[in-house]
N, CA, C and O atoms as a printed pandas DataFrame, in Angstrom:
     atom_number atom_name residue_name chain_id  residue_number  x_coord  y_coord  z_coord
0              1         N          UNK        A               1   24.020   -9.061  -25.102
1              2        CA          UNK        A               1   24.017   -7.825  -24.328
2              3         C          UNK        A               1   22.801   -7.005  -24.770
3              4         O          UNK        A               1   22.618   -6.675  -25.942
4              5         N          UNK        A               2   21.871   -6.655  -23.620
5              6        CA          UNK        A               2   21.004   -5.970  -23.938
6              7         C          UNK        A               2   21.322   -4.669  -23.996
7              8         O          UNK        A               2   22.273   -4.302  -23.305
8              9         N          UNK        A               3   20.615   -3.690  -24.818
9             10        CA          UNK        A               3   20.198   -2.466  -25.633
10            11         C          UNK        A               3   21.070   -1.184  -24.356
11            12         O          UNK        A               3   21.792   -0.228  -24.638
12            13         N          UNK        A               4   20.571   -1.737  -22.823
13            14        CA          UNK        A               4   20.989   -0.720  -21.691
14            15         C          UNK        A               4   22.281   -0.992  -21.498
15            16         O          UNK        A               4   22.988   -0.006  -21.285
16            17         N          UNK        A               5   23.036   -2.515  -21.516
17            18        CA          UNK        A               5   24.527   -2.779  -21.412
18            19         C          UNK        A               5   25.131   -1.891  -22.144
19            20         O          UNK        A               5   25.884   -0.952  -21.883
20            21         N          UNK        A               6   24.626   -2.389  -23.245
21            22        CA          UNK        A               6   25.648   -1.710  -24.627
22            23         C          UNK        A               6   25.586   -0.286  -24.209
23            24         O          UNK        A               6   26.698    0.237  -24.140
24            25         N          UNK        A               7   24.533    0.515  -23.898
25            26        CA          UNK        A               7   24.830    1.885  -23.826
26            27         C          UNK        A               7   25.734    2.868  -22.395
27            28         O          UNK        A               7   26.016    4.060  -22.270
28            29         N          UNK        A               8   25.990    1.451  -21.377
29            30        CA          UNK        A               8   26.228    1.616  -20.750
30            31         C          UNK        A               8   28.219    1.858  -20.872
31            32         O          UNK        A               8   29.038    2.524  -20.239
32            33         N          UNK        A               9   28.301    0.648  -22.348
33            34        CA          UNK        A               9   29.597    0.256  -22.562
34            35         C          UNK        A               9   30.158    1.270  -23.218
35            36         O          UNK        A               9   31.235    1.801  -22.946
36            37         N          UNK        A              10   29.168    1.633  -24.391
37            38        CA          UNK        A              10   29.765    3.165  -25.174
38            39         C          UNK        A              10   30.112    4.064  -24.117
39            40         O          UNK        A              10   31.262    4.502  -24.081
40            41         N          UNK        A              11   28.878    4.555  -22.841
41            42        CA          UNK        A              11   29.456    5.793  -22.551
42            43         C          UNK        A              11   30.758    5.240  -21.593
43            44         O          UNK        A              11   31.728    5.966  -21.805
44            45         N          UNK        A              12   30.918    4.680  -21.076
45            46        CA          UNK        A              12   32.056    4.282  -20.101
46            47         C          UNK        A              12   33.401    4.368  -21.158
47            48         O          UNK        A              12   34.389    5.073  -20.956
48            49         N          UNK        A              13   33.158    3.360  -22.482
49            50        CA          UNK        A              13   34.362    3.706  -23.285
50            51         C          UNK        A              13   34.749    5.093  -24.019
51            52         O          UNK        A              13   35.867    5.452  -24.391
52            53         N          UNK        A              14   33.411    5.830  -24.134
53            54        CA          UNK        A              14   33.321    7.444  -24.396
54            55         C          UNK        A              14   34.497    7.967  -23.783
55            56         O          UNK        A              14   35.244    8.693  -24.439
56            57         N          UNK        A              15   34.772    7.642  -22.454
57            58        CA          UNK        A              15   34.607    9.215  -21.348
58            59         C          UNK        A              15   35.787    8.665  -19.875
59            60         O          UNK        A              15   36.346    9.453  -19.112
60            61         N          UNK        A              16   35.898    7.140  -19.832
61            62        CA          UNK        A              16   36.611    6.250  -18.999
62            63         C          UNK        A              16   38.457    6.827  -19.103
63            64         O          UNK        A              16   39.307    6.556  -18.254
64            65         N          UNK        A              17   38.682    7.626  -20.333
65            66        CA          UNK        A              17   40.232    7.840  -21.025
66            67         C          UNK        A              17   40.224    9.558  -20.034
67            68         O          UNK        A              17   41.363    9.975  -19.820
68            69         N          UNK        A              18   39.589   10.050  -19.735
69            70        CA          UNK        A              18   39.003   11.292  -19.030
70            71         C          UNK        A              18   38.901   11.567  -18.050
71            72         O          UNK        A              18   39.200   12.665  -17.580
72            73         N          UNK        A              19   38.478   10.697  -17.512
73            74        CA          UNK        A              19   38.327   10.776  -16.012
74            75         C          UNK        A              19   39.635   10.221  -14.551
75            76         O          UNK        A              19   40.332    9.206  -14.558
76            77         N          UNK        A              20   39.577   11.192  -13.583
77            78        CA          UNK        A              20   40.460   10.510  -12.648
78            79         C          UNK        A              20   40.324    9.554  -12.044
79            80         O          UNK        A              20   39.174    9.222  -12.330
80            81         N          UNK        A              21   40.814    8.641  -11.190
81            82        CA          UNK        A              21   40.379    7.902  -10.621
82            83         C          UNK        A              21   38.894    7.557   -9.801
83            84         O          UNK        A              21   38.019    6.697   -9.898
84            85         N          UNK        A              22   39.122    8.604   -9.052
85            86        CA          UNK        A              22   38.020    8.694   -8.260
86            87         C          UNK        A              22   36.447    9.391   -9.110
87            88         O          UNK        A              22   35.428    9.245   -8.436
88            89         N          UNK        A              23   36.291   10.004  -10.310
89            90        CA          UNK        A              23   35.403    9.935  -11.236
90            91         C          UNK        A              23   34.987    9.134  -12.013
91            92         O          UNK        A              23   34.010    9.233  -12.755
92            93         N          UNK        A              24   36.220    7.689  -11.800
93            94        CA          UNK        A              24   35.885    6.884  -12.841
94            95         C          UNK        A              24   35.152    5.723  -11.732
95            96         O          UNK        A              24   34.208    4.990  -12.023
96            97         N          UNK        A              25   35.675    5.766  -10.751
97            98        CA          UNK        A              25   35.118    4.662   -9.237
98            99         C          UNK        A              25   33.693    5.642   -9.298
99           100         O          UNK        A              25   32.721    4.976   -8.944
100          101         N          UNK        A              26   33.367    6.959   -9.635
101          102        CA          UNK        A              26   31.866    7.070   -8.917
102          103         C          UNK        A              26   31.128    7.518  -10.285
103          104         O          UNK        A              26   30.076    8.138  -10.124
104          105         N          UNK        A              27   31.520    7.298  -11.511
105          106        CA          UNK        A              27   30.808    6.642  -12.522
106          107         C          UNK        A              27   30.064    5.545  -12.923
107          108         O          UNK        A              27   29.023    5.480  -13.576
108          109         N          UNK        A              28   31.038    4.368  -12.235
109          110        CA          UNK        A              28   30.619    3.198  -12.518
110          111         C          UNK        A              28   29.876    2.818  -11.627
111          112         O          UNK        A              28   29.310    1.731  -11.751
112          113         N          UNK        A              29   29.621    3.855  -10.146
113          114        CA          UNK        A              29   29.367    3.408   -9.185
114          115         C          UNK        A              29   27.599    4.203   -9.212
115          116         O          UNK        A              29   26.791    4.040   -8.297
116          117         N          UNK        A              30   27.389    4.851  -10.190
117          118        CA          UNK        A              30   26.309    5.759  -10.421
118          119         C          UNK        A              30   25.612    4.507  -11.276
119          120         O          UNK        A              30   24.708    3.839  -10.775
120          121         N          UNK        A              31   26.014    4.311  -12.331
121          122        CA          UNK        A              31   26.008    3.528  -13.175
122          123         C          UNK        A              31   25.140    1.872  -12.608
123          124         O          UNK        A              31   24.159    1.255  -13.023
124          125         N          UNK        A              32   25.998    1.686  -11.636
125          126        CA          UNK        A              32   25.657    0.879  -11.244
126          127         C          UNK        A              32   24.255    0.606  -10.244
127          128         O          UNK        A              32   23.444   -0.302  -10.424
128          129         N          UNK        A              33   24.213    1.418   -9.386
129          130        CA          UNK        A              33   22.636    1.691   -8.611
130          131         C          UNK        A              33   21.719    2.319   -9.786
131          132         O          UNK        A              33   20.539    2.295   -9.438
132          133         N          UNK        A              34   21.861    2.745  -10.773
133          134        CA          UNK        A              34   20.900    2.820  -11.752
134          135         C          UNK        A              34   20.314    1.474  -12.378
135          136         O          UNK        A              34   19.165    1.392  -12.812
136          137         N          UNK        A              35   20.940    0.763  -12.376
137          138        CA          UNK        A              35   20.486   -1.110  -12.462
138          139         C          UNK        A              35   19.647   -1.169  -11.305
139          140         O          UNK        A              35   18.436   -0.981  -11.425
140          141         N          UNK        A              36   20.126   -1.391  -10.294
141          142        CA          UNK        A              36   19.435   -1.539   -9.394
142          143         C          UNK        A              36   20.004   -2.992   -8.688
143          144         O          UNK        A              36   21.228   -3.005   -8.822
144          145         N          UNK        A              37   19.790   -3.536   -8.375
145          146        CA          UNK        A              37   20.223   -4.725   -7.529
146          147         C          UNK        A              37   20.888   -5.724   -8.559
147          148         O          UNK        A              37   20.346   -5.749   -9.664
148          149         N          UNK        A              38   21.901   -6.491   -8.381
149          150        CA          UNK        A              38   22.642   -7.008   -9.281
150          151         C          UNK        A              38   23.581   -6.123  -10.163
151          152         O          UNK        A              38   24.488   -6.549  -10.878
152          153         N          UNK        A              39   23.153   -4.612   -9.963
153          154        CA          UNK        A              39   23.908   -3.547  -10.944
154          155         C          UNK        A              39   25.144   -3.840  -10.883
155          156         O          UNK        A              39   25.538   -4.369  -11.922
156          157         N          UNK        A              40   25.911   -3.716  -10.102
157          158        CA          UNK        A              40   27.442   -3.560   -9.399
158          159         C          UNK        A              40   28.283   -4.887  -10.469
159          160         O          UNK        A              40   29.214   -4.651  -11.239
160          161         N          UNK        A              41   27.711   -6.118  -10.258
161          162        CA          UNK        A              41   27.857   -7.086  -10.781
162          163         C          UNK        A              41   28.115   -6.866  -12.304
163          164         O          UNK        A              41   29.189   -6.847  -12.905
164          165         N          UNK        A              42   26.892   -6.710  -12.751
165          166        CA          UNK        A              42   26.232   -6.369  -14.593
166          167         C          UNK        A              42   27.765   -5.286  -14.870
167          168         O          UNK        A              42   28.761   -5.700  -15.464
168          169         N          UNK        A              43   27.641   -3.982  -14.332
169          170        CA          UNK        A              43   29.111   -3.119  -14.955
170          171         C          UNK        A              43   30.082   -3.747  -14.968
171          172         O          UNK        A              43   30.691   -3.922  -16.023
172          173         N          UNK        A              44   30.589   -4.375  -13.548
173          174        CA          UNK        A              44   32.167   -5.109  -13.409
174          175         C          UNK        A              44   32.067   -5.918  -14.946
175          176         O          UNK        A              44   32.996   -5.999  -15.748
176          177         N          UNK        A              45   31.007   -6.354  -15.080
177          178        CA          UNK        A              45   31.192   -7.262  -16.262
178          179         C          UNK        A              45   31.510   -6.684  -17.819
179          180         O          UNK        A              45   32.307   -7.144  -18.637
180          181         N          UNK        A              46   30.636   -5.544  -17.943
181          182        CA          UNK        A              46   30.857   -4.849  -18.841
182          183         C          UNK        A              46   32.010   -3.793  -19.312
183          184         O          UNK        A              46   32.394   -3.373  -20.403
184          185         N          UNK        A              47   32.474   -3.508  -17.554
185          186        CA          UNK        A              47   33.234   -2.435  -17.853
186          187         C          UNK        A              47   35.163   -3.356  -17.703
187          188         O          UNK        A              47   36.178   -3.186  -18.379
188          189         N          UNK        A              48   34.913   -4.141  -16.680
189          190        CA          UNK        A              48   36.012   -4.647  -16.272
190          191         C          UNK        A              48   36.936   -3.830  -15.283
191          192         O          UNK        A              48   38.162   -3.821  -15.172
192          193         N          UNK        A              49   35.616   -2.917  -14.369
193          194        CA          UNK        A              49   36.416   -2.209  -13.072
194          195         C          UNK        A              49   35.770   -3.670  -12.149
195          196         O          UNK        A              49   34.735   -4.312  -12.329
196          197         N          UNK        A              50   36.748   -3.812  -11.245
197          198        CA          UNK        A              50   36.015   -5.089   -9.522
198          199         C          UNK        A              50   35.023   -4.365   -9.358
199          200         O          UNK        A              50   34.974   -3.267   -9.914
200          201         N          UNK        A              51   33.951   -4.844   -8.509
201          202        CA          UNK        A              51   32.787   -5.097   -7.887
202          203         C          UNK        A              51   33.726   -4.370   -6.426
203          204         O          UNK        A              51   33.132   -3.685   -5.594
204          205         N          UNK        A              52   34.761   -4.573   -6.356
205          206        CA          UNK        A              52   34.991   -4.101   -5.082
206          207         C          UNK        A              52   35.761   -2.794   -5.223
207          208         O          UNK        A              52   35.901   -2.125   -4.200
208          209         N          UNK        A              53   36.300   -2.330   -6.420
209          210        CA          UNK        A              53   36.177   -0.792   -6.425
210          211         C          UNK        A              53   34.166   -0.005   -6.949
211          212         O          UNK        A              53   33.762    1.007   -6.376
212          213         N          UNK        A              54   33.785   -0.321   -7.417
213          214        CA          UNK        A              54   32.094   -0.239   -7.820
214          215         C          UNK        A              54   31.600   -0.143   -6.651
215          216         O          UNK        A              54   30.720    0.717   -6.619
216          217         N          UNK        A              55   31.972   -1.187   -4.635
217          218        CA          UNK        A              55   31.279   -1.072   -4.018
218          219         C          UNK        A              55   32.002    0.922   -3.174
219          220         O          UNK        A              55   31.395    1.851   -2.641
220          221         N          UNK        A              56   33.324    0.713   -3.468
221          222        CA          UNK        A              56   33.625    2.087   -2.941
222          223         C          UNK        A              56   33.075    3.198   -3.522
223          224         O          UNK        A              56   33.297    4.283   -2.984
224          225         N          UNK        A              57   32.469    3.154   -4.415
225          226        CA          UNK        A              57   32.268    4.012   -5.398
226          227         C          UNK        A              57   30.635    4.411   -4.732
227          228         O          UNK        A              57   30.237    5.572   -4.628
228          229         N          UNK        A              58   29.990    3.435   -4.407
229          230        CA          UNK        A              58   28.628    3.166   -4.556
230          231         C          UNK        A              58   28.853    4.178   -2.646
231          232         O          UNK        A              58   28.276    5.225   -2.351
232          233         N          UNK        A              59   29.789    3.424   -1.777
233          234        CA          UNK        A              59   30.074    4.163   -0.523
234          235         C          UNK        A              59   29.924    5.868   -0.647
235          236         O          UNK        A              59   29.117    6.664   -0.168
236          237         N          UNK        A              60   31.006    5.999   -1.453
237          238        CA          UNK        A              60   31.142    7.814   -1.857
238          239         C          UNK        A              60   29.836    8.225   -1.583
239          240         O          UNK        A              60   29.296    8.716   -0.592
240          241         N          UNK        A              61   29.309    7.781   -3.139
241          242        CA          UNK        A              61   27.825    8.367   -3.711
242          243         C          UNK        A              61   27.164    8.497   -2.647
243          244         O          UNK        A              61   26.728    9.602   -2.324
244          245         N          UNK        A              62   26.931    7.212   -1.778
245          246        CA          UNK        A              62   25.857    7.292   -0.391
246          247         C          UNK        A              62   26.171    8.441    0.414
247          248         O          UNK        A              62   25.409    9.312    0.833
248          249         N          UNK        A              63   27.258    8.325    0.548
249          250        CA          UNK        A              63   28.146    9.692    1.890
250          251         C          UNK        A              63   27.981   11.163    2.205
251          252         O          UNK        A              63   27.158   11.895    1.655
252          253         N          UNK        A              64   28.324   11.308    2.579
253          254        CA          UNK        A              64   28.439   13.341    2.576
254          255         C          UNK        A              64   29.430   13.021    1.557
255          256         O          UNK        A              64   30.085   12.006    1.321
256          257         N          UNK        A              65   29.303   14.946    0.660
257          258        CA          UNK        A              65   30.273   15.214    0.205
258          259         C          UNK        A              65   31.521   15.732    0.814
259          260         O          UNK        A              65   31.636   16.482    1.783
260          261         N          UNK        A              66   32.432   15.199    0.072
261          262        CA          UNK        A              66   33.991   15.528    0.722
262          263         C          UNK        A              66   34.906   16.366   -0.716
263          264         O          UNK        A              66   36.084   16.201   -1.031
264          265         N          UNK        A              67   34.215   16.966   -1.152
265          266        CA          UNK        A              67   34.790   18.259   -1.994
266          267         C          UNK        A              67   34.947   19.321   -1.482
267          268         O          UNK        A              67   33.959   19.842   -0.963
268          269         N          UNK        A              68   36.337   20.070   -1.441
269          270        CA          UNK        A              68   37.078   20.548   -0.724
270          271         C          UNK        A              68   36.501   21.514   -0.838
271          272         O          UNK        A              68   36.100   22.165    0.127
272          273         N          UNK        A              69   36.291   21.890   -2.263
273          274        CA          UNK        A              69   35.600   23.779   -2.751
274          275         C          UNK        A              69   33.869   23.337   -2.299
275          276         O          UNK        A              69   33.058   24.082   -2.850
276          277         N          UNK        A              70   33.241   22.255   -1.397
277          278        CA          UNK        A              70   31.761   22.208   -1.070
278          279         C          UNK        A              70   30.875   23.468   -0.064
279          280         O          UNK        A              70   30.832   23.573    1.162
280          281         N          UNK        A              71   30.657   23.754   -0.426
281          282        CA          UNK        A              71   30.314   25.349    0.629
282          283         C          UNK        A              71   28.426   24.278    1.276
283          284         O          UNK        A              71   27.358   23.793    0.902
284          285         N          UNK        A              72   29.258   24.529    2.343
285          286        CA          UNK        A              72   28.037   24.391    3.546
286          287         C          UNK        A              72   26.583   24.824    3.525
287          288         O          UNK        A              72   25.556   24.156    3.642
288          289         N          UNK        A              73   26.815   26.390    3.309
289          290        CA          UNK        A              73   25.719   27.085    2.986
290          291         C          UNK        A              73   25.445   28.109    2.098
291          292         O          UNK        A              73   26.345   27.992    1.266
292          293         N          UNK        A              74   24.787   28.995    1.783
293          294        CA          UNK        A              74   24.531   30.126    0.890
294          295         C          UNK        A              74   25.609   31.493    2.028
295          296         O          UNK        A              74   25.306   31.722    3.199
296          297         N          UNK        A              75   26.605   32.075    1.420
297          298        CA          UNK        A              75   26.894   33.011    2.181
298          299         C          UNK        A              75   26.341   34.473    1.233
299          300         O          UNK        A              75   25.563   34.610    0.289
300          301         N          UNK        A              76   27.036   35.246    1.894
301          302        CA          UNK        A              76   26.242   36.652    1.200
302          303         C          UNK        A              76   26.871   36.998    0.403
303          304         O          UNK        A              76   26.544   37.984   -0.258
């Protein structure tokens, strides 16, 4: 395991006991497009979340936000 796995493994085991579901799907899913192609793959391996929660995750990230308190614009 190279030097970026491993640091990838600490913070996930850091911070993974913390997070809700859906922070822990768009962690790994951050995580993962920071690799770059093959990423998705490389975490599932490291972290032991599927490739097919990692790809929902990776969906979110791409998306509009859907946070309830998200304010549209600057009000006065």
């Amino acid at each position: 395991m190279d030097i970026k796995h491993e640091a990838i493994k600490k913070r996930f085991d850091l911070i993974s006991r913390h997070l809700s579901e859906q922070a822990r799907r768009l962690f790994v899913a951050a995580e993962a497009k920071a690799l770059g192609a093959g990423g998705a793959s490389i975490v599932s391996e490291i972290t032991g979340v599927s490739r097919a929660v990692i790809a929902a995750g990776i969906k979110e990230l791409e998306g509009p936000s859907t946070r309830k308190n998200a304010k549209k614009g600057r009000g006065p």
